[in-house]
C-alpha positions in Angstrom: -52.3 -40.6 -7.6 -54.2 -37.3 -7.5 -57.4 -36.9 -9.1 -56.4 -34.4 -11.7 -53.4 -36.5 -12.7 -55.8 -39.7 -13.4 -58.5 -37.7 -15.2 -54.8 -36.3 -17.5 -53.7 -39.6 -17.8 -57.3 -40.6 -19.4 -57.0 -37.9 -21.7 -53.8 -38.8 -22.9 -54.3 -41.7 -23.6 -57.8 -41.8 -25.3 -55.6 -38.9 -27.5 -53.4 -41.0 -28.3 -55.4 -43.6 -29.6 -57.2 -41.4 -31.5 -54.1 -40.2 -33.2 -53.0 -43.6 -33.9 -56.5 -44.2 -35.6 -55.8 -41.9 -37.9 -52.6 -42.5 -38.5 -53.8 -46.0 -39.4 -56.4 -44.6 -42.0 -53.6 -42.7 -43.2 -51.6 -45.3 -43.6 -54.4 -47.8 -45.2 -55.2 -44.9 -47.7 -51.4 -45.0 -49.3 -51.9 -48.6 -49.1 -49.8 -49.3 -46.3 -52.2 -52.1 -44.4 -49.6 -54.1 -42.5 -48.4 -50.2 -41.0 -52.5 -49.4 -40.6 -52.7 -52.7 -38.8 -49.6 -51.9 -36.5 -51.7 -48.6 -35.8 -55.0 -50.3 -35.0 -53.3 -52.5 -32.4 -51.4 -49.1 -30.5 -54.4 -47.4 -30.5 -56.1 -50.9 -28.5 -53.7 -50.8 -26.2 -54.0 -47.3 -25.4 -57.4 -47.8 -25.2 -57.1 -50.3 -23.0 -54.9 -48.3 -21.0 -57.9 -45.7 -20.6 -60.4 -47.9 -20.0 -58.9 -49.1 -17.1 -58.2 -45.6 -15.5 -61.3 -45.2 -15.9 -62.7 -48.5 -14.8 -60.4 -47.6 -11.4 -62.6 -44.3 -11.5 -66.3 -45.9 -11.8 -64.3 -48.7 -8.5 -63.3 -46.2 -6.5 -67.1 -44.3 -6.5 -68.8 -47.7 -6.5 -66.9 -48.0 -2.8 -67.9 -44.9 -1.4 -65.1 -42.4 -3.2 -67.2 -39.5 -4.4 -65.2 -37.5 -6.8 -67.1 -33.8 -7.6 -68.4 -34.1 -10.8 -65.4 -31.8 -12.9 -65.4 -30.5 -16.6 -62.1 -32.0 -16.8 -63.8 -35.3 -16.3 -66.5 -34.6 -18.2 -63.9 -33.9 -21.0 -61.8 -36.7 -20.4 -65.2 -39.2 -21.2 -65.3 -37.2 -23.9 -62.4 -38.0 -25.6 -62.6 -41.4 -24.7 -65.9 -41.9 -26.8 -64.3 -39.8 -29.2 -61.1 -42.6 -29.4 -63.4 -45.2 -29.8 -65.6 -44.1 -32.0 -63.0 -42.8 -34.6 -61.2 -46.5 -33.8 -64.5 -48.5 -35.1 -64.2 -46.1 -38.1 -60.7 -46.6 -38.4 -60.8 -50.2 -38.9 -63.8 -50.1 -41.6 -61.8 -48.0 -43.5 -58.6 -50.1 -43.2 -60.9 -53.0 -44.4 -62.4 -50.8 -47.2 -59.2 -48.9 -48.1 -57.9 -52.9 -48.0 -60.9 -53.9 -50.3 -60.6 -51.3 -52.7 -56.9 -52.4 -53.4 -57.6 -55.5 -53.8 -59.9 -54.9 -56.5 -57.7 -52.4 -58.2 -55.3 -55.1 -58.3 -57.2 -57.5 -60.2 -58.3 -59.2 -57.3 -62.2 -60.9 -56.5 -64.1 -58.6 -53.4 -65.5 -61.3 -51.4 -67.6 -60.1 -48.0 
């Protein structure tokens, strides 16, 4: 596959996960947790997905395939951190949005 096309690929799938993120805060915010949960898991697989384009990436330098160092690539590492940082904030506030239901519901918050 061509260079550009792998670096697109890694882009379109970190998006993805990010936009299944907050779809799943969305979702946990109307109260909604087995939908938010559903959300959570997409956006791990597309992570995963993207992790292992660019896990192929780091490979193929490691063996002696030099890419030039891009802005697309640059940005495509970017939106990778970006997935997975607004996944970790994703799932607290599935848990908290969960939490917070519970309580409103008569229920006991236990950490």
């Amino acid at each position: 596959m061509e260079f550009e096309m792998i670096i697109i690929n890694l882009i379109n799938h970190s998006g993805e996960a990010r936009s299944s993120c907050m779809e799943a805060i969305h979702y946990a915010k109307i109260g909604d947790f087995h939908k938010a949960r559903e959300k959570i898991d997409e956006a791990n697989e597309k992570i995963s997905l993207a992790h292992k384009t660019q896990t192929a990436l780091i490979q193929g330098e490691a063996q002696g395939n030099k890419q030039e160092l891009s802005l697309l690539l640059v940005h495509a590492q970017d939106h990778l951190m970006n997935a997975l940082t607004v996944k970790d904030m994703a799932v607290e506030f599935v848990e908290l949005y969960s939490k917070i239901s519970e309580i409103l519901s008569g229920g006991c918050l236990n950490a």
